[in-house]
KEMIGU-871902 format. One line per 5 residues: number of its first residue (from 1); their letters; for each residue x, y, z of N, C-alpha, C. Coordinates in steps of 0.1 Angstrom, whole numbers, plus 5000, padded with zeros to 4 digits. Each point is the difference from the previous one (the first is absolute). Layout:
BEGIN
NUM> a> X,Y,Z,X,Y,Z,X,Y,Z ~ ...
//
This chain:
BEGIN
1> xxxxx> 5412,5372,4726,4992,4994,5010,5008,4992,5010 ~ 5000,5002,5010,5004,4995,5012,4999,4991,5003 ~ 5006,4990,5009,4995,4984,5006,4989,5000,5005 ~ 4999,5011,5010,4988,5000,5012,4989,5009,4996 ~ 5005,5005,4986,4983,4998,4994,4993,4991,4990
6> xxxxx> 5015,4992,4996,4989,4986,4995,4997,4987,5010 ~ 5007,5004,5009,4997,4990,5009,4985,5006,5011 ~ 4998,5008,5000,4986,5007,5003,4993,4994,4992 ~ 5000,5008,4984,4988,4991,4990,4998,4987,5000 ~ 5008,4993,5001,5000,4981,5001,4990,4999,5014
11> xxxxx> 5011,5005,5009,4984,4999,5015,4987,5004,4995 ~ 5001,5010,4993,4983,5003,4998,4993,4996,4994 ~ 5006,4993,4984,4997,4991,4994,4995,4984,5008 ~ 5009,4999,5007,4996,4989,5012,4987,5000,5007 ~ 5003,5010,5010,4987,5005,5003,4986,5000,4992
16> xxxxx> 5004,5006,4989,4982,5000,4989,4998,4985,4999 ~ 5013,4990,5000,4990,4991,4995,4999,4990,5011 ~ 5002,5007,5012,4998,4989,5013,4984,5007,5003 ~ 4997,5009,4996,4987,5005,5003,4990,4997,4994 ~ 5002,4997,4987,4995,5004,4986,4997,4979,5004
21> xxxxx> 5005,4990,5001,5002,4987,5006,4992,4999,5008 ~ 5000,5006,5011,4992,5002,5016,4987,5002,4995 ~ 4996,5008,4989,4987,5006,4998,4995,4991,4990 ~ 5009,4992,4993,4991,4991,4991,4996,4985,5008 ~ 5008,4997,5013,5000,4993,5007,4986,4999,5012
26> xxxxx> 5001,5013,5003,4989,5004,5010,4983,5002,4989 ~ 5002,5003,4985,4988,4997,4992,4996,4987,5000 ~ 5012,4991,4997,4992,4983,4997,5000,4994,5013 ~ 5004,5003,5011,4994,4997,5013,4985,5003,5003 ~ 4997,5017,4997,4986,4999,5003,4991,4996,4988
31> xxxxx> 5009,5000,4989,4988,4992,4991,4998,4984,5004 ~ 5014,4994,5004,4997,4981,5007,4987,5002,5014 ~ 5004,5012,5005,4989,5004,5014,4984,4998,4998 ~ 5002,5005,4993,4982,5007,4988,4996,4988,4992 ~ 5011,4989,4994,4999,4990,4995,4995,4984,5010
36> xxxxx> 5002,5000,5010,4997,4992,5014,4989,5006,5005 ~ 4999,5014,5001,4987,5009,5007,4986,4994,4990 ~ 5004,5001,4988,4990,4996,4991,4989,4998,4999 ~ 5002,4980,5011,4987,4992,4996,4994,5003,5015 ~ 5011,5007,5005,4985,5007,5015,4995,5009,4999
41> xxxxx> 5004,5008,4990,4991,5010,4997,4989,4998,4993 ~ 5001,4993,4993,4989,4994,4990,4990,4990,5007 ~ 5006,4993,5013,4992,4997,5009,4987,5008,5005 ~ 5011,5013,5011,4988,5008,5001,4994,5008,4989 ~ 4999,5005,4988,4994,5003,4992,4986,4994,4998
46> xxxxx> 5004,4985,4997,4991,4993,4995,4991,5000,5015 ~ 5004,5000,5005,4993,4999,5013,4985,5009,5007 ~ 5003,5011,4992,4994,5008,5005,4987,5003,4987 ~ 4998,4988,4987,4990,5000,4992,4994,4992,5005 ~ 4985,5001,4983,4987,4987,5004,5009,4988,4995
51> xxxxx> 4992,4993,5002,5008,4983,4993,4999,5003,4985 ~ 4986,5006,4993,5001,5003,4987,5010,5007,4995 ~ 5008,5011,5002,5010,5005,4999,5012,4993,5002 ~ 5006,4996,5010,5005,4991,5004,5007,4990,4992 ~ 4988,4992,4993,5004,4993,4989,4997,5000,4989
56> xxxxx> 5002,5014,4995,4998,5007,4990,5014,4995,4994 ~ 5001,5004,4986,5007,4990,4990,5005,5009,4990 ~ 5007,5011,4998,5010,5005,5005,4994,5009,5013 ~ 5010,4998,5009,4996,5008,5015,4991,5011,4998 ~ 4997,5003,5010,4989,5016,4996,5008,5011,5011
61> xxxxx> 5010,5003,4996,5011,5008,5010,4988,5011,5005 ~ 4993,5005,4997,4993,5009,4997,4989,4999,5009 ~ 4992,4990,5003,4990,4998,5009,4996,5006,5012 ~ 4989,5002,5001,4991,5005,5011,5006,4993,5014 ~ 5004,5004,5011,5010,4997,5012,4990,4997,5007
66> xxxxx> 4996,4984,5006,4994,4997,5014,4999,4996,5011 ~ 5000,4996,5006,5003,4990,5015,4992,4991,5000 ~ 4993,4994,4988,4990,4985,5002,5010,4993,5007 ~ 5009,4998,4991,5008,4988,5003,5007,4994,5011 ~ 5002,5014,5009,5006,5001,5017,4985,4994,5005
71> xxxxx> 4991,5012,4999,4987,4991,5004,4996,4987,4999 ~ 5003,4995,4990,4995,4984,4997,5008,4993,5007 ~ 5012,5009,5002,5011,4989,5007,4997,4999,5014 ~ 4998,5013,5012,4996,5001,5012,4987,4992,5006 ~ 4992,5001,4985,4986,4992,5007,4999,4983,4991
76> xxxxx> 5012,4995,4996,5000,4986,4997,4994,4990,5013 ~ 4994,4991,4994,5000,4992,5014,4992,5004,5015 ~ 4996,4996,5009,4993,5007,5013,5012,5007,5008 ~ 5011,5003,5001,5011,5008,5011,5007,5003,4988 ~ 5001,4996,4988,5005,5010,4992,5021,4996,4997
81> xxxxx> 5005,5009,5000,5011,4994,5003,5010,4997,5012 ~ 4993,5008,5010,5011,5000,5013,5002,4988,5005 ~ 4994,4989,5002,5003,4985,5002,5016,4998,4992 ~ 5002,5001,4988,5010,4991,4996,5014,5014,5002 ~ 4995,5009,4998,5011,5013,5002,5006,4997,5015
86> xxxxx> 4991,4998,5005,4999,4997,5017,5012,4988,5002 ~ 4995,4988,4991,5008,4988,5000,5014,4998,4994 ~ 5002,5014,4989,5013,5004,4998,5010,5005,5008 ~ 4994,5009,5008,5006,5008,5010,5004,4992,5011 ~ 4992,4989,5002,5009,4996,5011,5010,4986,4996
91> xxxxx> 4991,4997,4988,5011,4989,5002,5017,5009,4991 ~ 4998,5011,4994,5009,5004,4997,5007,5006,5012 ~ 4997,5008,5006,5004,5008,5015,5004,4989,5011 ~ 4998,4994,5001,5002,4988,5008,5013,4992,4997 ~ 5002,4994,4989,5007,4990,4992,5011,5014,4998
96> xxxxx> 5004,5003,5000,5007,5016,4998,5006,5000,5012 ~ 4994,4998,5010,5006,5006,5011,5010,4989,5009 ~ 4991,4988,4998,5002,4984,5003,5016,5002,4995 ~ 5001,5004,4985,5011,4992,4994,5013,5005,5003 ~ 4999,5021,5002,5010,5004,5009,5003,4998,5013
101> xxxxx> 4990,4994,5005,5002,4997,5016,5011,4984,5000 ~ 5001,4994,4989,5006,4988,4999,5007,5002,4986 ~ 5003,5010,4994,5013,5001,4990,5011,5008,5006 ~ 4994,5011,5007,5013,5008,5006,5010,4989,5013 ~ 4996,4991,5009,5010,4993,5001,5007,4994,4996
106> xxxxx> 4995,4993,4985,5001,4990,4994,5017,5006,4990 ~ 4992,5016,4998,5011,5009,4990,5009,5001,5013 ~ 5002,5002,5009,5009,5006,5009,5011,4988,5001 ~ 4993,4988,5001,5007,4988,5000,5010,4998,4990 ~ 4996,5003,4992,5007,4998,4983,5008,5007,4994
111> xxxxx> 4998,5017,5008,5013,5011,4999,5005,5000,5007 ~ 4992,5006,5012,5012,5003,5008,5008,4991,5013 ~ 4991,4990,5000,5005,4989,5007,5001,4988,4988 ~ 5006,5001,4993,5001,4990,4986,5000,4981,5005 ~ 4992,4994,4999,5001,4983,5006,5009,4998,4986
116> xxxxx> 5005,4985,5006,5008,4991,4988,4996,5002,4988 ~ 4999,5001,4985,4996,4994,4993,4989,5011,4992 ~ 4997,5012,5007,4991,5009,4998,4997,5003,4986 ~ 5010,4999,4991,4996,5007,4986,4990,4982,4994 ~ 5002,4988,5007,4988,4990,4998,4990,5004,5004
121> xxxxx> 4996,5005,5009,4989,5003,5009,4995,5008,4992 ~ 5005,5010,4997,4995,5010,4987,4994,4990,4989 ~ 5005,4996,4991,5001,4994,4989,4989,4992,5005 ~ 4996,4993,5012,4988,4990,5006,4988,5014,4999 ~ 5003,5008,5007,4991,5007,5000,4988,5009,4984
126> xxxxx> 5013,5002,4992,4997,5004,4986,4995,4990,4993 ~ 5004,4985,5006,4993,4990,4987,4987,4998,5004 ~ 4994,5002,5011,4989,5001,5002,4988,5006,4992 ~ 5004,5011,4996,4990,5006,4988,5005,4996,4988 ~ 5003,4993,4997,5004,4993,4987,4989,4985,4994
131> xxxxx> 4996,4997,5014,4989,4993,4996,4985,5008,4997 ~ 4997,4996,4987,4984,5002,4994,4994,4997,5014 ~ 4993,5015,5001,4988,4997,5013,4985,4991,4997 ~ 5000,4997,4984,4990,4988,4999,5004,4986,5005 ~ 5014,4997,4999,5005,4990,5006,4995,5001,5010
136> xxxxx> 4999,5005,5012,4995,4998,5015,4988,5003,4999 ~ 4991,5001,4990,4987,5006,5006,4988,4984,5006 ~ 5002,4991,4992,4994,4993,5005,5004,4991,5010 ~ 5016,5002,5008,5002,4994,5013,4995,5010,5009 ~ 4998,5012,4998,4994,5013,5011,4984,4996,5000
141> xxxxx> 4994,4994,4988,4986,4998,5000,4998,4989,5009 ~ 5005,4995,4999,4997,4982,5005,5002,5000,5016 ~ 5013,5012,5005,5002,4998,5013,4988,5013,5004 ~ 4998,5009,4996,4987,5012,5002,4989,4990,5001 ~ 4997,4991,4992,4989,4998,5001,4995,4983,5014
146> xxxxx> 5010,4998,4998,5006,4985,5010,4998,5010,5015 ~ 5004,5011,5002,5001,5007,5015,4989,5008,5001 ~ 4993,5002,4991,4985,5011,5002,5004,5013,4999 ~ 5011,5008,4987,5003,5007,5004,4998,5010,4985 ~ 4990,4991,4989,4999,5007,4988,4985,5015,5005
151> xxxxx> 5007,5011,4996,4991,5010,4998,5003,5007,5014 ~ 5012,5001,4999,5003,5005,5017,5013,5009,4996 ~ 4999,5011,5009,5007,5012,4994,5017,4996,5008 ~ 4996,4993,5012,5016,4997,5005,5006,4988,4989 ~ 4997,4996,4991,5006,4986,4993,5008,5007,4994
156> xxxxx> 4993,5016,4989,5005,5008,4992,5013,5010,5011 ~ 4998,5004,5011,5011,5005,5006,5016,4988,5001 ~ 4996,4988,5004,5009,4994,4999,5006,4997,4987 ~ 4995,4998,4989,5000,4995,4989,5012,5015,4995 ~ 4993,5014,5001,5008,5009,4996,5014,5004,5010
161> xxxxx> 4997,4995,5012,5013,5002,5007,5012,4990,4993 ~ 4994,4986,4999,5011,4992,4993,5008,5005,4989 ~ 4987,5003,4991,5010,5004,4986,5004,5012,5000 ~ 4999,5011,5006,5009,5011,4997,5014,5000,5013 ~ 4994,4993,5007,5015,4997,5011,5017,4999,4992
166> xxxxx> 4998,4992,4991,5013,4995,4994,5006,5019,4994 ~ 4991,5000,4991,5004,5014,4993,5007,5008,5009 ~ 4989,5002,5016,5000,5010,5006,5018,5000,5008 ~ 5002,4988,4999,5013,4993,5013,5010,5006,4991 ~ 5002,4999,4983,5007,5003,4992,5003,5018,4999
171> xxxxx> 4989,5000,5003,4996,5017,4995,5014,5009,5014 ~ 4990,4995,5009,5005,5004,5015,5015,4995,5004 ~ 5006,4990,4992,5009,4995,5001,5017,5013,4998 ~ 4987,5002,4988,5017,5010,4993,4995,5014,5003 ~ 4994,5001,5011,4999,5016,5005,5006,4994,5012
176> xxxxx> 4992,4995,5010,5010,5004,5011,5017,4987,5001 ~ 5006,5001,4986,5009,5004,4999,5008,5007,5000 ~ 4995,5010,4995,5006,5013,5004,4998,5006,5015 ~ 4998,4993,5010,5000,5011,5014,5013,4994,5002 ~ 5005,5013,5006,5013,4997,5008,4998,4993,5012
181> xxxxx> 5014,4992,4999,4999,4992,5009,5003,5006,5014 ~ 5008,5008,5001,5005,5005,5008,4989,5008,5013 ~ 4988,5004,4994,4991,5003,5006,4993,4990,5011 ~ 4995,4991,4993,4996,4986,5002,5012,4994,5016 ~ 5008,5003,4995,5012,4997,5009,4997,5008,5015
186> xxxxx> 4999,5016,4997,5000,5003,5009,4989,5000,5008 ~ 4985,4997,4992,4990,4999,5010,5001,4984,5007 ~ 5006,4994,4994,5002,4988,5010,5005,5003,5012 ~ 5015,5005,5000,5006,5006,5010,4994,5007,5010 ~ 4987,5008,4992,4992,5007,5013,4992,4991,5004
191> xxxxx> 4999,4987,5000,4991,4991,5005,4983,4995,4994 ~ 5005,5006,4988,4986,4999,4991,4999,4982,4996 ~ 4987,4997,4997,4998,4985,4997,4997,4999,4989 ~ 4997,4993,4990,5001,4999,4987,4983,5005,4998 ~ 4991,4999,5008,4990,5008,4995,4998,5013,4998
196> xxxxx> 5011,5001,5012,5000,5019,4999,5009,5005,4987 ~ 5010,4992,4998,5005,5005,4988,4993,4998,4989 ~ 4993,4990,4998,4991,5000,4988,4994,5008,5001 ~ 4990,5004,5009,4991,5013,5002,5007,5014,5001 ~ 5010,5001,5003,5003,5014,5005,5016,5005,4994
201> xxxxx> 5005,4994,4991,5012,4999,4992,4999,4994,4988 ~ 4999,4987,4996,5001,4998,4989,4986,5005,4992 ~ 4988,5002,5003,4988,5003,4994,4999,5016,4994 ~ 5006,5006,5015,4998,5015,4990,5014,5001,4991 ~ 5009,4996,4999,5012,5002,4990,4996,4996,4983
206> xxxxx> 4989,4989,5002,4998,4988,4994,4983,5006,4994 ~ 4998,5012,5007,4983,5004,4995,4998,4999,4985 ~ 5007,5010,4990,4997,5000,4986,5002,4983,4993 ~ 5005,4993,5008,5004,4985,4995,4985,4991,5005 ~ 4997,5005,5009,4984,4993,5006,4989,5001,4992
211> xxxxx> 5003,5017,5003,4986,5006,4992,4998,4994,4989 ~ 5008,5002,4988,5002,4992,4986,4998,4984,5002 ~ 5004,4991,5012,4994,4985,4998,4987,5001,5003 ~ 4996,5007,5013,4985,4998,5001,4991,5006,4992 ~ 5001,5009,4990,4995,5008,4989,4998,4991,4988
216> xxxxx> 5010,4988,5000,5001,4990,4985,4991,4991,5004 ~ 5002,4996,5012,4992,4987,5009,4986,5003,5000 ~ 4992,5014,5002,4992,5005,5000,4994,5000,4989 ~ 5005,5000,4989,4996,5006,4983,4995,4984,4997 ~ 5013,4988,5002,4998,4989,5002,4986,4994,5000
221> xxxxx> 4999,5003,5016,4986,4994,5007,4990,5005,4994 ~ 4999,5012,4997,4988,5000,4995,4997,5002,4989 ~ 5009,4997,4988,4995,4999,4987,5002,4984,4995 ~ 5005,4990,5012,4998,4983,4997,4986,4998,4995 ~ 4997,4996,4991,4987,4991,4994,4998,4986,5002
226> xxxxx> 5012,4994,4996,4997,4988,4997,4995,4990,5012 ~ 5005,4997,5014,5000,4996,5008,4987,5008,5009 ~ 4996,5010,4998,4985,5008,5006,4992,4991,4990 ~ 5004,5001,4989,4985,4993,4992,4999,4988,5003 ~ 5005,4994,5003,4999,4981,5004,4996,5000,5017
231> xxxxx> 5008,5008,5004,4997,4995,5017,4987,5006,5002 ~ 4997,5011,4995,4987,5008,5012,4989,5001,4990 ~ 4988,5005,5007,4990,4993,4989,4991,5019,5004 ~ 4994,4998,5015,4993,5013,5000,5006,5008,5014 ~ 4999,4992,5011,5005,5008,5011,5017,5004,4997
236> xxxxx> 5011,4996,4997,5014,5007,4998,5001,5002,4985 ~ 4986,5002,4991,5006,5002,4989,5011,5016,5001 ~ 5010,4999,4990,5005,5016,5000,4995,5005,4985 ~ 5005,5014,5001,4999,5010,4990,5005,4993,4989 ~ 5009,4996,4992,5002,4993,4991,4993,4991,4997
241> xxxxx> 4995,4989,5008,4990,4992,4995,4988,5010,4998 ~ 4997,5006,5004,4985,5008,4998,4998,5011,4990 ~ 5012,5002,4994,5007,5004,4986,4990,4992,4990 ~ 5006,4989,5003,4997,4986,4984,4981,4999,5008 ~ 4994,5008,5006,4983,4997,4998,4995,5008,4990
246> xxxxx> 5009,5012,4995,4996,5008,4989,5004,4996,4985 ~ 5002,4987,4997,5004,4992,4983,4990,4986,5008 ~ 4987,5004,4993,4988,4990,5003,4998,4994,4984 ~ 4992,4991,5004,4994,4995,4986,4990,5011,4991 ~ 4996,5008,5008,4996,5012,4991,5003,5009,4996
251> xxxxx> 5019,5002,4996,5008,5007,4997,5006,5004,5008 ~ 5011,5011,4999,5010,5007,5004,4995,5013,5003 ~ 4995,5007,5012,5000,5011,5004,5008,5007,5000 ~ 5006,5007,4991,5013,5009,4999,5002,5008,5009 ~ 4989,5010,5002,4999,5013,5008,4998,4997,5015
256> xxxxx> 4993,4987,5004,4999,4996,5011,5014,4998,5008 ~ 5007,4988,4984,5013,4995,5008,5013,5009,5000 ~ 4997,5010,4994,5010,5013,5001,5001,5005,5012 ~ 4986,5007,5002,4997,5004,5017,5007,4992,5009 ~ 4995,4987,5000,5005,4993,5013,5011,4996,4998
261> xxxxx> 5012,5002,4989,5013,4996,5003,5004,5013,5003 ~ 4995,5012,4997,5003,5010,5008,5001,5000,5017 ~ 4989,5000,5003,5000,5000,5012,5005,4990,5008 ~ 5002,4988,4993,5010,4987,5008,5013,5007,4998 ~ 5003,5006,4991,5018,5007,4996,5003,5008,5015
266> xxxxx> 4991,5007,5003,5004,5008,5006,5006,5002,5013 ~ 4997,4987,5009,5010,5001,5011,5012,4997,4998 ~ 5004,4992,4987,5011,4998,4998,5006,5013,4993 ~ 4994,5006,4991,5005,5015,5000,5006,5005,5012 ~ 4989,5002,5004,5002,5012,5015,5011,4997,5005
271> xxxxx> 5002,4981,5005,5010,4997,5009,5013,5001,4990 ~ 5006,5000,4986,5008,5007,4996,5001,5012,5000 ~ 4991,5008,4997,5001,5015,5000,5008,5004,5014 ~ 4996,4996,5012,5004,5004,5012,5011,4996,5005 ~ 5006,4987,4991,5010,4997,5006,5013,5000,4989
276> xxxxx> 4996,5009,4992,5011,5003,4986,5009,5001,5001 ~ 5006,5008,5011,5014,5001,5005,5010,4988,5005 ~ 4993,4997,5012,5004,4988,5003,5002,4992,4990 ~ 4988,4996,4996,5006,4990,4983,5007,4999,4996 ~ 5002,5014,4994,5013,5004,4991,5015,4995,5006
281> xxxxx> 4996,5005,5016,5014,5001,5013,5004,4990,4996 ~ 4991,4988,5003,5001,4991,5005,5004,4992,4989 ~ 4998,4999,4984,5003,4992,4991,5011,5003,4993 ~ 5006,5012,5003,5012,5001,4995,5010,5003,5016 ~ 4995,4996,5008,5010,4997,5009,5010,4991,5004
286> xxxx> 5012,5004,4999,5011,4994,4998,5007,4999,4986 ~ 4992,5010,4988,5005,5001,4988,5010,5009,4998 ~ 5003,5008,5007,5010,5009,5002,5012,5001,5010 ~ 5009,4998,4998,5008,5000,5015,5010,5008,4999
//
């Protein structure tokens, strides 16, 4: 036997078990996948029974499939749910938009024009969400309610611009890190002003890095509870507080409250679903060089 045909069998041996690795690697991936997918699926399942089935004791996988429960959900209340969906969307869409319009300077500042001291400024910025948001909840009440501003859907815009700002400055920080500088340079040279380069150079270089903060900031805004439940009562209630009207003193509507975290899930689905790439771009951007 030859060298260079045991040195063939060793490669192929190699081979089988770099594949044979790959394939037991790519199995417990989609089983962790299917393991996280789980309790949403079991969401909408349950969703689509009576309440008697519902909370049936062992499950009743098996049940008769029906839409009471969407129904009960659409005709809760006199308008039903679009008030507080309504109230999510903007103060999420809003606060979202606020926070890139005032973090991408703030990031530009911090990479590519680096001030004194910047990795503090960081570190100021990250300690920020390190305080329990119950700690502030009753200085936010006291001044909401001292300014006439409890149950008002702009208190909740500001309130979410604040807290996802820090994240968002951090997020945006270590992406447009990565733009060359050199670029930046030359549109100066062509007489560009720092708006235009934010707008028209560093933004599209920097897109999958955006997309991904305003997508987290987004998710953010509208799945906050704590601070919607205290400040707004009926006109800015949001979707999460209108969640907790389905666990009454007359029990737990299962089938009801399945539906409707269904259909509150779903912009936030959608607005992942559509922006998956980017996400992706954008969160492992700069992980490879």
């Amino acid at each position: 036997m030859t060298n260079t045909t045991v040195t063939a069998r060793a490669t192929d041996g190699i081979a089988r078990r770099a594949r044979r690795r790959s394939t037991a690697l790519g199995l417990l991936a989609w089983v962790v996948g299917l393991g996280f997918c789980l309790p949403a699926g079991w969401m909408l399942h349950t969703s689509f029974h009576s309440e008697q089935d519902a909370a049936a004791n062992p499950p009743a996988l098996g049940a008769a499939l029906t839409l009471d429960g969407y129904r009960s959900f659409f005709e809760r209340g006199g308008d039903g749910p679009w008030p507080p969906l309504i109230n999510s969307a903007t103060a999420a869409v809003l606060s979202t938009v606020l926070v890139l319009l005032l973090a991408l300077p703030a990031a530009y500042a911090l990479s590519i024009r680096p001030v004194r001291k910047w990795t503090d400024v960081m570190f100021f910025f990250l300690s920020t969400k390190m305080l329990p948001v119950v700690a502030g909840l009753l200085p936010v009440y006291l001044f909401a309610r001292n300014t006439g501003l409890l149950d008002n859907i702009w208190l909740l815009v500001l309130l979410y611009t604040s807290m996802n700002l820090p994240i968002a400055v951090w997020m945006m920080q270590s992406f447009l890190a990565d733009v060359p500088v050199s670029i930046i340079e030359a549109a100066r040279v062509d007489g560009a002003r720092l708006p235009t380069v934010l707008g028209r150079v560093v933004a599209p270089i920097a897109g999958p890095g955006i997309a991904a903060t305003a997508l987290i900031c987004f998710i953010f805004s509208w799945n906050e509870l704590l601070f919607a439940g205290v400040l707004t009562g009926v006109v800015a209630q949001t979707a999460p507080v209108f969640l907790t009207g389905f666990v009454t003193s007359e029990g737990l509507f299962l089938a009801q409250l399945c539906a409707a975290s269904v259909v509150v899930s779903l912009p936030v689905l959608a607005a992942g679903y559509a922006a998956q790439d980017k996400l992706v771009q954008g969160l492992s951007l700069g992980a490879v060089k």
